[in-house]
C-alpha positions as CSV (number, residue, x, y, z in Angstrom):
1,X,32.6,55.3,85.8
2,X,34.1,52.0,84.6
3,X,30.6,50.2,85.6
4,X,28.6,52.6,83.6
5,X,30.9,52.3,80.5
6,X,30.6,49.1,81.3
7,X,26.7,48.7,81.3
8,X,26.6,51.1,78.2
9,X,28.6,48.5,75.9
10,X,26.6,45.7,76.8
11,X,23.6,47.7,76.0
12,X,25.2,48.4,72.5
13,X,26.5,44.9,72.0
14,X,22.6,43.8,73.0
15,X,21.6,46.2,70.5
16,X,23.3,45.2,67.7
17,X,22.6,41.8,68.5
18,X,19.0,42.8,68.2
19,X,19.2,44.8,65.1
20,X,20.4,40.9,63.2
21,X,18.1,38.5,65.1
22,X,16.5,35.8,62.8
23,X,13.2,36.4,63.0
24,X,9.9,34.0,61.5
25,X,8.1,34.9,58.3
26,X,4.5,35.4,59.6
27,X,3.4,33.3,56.3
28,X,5.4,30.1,57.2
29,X,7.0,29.5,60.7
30,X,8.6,26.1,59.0
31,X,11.9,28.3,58.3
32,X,14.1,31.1,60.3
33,X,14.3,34.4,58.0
34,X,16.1,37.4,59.2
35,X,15.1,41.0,59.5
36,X,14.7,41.4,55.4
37,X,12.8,38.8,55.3
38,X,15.3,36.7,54.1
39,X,15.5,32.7,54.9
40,X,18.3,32.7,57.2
41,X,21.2,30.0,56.3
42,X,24.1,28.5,57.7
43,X,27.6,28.7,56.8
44,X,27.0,25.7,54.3
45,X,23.8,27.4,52.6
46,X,21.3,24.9,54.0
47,X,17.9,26.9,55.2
48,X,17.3,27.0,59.2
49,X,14.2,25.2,60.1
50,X,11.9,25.5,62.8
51,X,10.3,22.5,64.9
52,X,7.5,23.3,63.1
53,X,8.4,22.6,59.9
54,X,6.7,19.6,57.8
55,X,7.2,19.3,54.7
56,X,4.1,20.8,53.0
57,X,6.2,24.0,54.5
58,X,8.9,23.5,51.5
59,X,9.9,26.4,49.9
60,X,11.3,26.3,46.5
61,X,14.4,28.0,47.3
62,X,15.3,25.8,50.5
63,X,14.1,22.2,49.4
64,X,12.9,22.4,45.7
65,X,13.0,19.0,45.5
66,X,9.6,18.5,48.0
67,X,7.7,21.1,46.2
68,X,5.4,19.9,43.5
69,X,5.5,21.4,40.3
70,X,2.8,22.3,38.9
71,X,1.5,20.1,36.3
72,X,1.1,21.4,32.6
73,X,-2.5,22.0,31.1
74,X,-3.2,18.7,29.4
75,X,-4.1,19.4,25.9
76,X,-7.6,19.6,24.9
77,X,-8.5,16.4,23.2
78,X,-9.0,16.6,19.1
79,X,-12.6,16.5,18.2
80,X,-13.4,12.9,17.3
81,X,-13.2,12.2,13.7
82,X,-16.1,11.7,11.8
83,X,-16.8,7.5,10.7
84,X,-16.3,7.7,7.2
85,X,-19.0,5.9,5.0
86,X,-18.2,2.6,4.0
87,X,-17.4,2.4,0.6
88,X,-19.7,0.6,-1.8
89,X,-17.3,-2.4,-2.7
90,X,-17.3,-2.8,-6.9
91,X,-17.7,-6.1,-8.5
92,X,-14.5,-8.3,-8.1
93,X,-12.8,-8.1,-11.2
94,X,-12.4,-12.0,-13.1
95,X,-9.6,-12.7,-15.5
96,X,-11.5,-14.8,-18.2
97,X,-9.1,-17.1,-21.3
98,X,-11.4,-18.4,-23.5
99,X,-9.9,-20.3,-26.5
100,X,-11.2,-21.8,-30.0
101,X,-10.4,-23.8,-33.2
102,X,-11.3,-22.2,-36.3
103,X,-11.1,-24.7,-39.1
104,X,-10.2,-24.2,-42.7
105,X,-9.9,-26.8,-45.8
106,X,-7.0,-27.8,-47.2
107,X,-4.9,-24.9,-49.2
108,X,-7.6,-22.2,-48.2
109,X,-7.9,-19.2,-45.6
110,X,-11.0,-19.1,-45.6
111,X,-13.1,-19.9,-42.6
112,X,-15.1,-23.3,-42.5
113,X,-19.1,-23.2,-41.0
114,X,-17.3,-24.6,-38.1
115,X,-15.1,-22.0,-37.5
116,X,-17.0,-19.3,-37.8
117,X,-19.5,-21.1,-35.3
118,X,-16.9,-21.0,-32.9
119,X,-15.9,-17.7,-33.5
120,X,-20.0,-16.4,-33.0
121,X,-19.8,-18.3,-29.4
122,X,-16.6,-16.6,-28.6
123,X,-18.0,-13.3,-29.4
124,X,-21.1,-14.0,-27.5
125,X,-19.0,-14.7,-24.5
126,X,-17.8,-11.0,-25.0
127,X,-21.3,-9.8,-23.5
128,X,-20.2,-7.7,-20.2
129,X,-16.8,-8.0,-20.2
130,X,-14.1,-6.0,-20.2
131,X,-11.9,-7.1,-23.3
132,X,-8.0,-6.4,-23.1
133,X,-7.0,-8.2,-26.2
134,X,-8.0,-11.5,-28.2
135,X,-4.7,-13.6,-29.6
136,X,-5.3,-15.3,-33.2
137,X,-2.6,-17.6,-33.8
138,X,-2.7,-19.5,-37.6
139,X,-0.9,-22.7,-38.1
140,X,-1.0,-25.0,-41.3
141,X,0.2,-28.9,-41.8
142,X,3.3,-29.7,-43.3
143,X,2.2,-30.2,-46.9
144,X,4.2,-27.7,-48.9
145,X,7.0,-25.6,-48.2
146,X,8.4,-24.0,-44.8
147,X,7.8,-20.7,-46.6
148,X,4.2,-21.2,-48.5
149,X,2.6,-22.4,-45.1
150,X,3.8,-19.7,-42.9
151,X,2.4,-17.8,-45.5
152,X,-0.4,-19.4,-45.2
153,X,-0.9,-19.6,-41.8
154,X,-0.8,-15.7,-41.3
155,X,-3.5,-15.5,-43.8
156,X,-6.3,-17.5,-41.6
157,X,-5.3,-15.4,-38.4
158,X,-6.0,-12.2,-40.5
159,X,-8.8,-13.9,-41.4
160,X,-10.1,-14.9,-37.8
161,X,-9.8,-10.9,-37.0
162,X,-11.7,-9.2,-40.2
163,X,-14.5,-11.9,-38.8
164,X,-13.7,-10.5,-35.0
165,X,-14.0,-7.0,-36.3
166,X,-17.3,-7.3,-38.8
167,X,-18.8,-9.0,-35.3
168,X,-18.0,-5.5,-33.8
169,X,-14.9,-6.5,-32.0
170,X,-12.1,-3.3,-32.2
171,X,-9.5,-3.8,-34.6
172,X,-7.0,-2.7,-32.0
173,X,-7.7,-5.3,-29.5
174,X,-6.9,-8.5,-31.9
175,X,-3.2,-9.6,-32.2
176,X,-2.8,-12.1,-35.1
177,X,0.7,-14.1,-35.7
178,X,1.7,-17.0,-37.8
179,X,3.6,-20.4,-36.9
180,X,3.4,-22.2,-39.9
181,X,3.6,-26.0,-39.4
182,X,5.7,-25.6,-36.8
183,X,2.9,-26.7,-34.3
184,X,1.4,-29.7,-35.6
185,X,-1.2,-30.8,-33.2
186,X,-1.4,-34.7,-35.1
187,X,2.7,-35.3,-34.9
188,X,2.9,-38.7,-36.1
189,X,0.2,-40.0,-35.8
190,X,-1.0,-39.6,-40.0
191,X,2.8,-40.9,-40.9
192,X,5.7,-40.0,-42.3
193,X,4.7,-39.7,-45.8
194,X,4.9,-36.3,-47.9
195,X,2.7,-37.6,-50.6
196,X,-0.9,-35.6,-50.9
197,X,-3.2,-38.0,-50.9
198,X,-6.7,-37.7,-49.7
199,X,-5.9,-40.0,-47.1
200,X,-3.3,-37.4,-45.5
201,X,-5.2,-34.4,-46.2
202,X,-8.5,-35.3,-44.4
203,X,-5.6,-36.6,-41.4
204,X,-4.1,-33.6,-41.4
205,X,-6.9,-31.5,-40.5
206,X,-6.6,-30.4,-37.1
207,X,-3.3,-28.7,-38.4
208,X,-4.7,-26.3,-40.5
209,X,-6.6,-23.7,-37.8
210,X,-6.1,-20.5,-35.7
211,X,-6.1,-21.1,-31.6
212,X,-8.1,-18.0,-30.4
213,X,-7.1,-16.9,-27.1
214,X,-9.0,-14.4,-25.3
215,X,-8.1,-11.7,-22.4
216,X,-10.5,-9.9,-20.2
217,X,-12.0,-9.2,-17.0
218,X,-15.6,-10.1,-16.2
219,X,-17.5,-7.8,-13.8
């Protein structure tokens, strides 16, 4: 009776041990899984392996580290811009001075042949470009008073621009000013003396003009 109890236990105990046997996923014999299906793991929660197993077996869950990712979509490449035209390249801009004399007699504002001469040139030179402003700057010589020749000296820069202006040069764009004597181009070299004498005054003739300065660009 004791045998067959006996036999009948180890039958159970077989039977139990049966009903937990690890048993190999039919999809990848590189790991032990149990009878859910589940890899079967040891007491440190590595995965079981079979003899079998290589490493293009890895599972995610077991050794995530030897399975490849896959690789994101690589984005579709932008549609190559179209060449732009090449710009037609404009006429370099030239900053142009020009400068003149205009001459006047002694005591007057009024413009000499000479002066007026120069003055036709300078508008002449005007022809296709771009004018930004034309600087008329009267002096006088030192006979007379500090006071008279400035005077005098603003006098034959207006007069340079009503000449600019009747030539068809814009009011707007000539700047006159005044300096007087205060710019003697002949320093010493007619003398010391304050006496008019004919002498002096044809010397001193360089003195009494307006320096035209003029500002543009040429295309």
């Amino acid at each position: 009776m004791n045998k067959q109890i006996s036999k009948v236990a180890l039958l159970v105990t077989l039977g139990m041990g049966t009903s937990v046997a690890l048993a190999q996923a039919p999809n990848n014999d590189g790991y032990l899984f149990d009878t859910r299906g589940a890899v079967a793991k040891s007491g440190f929660g590595l995965c079981w392996k079979t003899t079998r197993w290589t490493p293009a077996m890895a599972i995610a869950e077991c050794d995530p580290e030897l399975v490849k990712k896959p690789e994101p979509p690589k984005p579709a490449a932008p549609p190559p811009a179209a060449t732009p035209k090449p710009a037609t390249p404009k006429p370099a801009a030239q900053k142009v001075t020009l400068a003149a004399d205009a001459l006047f007699d002694f005591d007057k504002a009024v413009l000499r042949p000479e002066g007026k001469a120069k003055l036709d040139d300078v508008t002449g030179k005007l022809k296709g470009m771009k004018l930004e402003v034309i600087i008329a700057v009267g002096h006088s010589d030192r006979i007379g008073s500090d006071k008279y020749n400035q005077k005098l000296s603003e006098k034959r820069a207006e007069a340079v621009k009503a000449y600019l202006v009747g030539k068809g040069v814009e009011a707007n764009r000539v700047y006159t000013e005044g300096k007087g004597e205060k710019q003697s181009v002949t320093g010493d070299k007619c003398g010391k003396s304050e006496k008019k004498t004919k002498q002096l005054i044809e010397c001193l003739q360089p003195d009494r003009r307006v320096e035209i300065e003029v500002i543009g660009t040429k295309q």
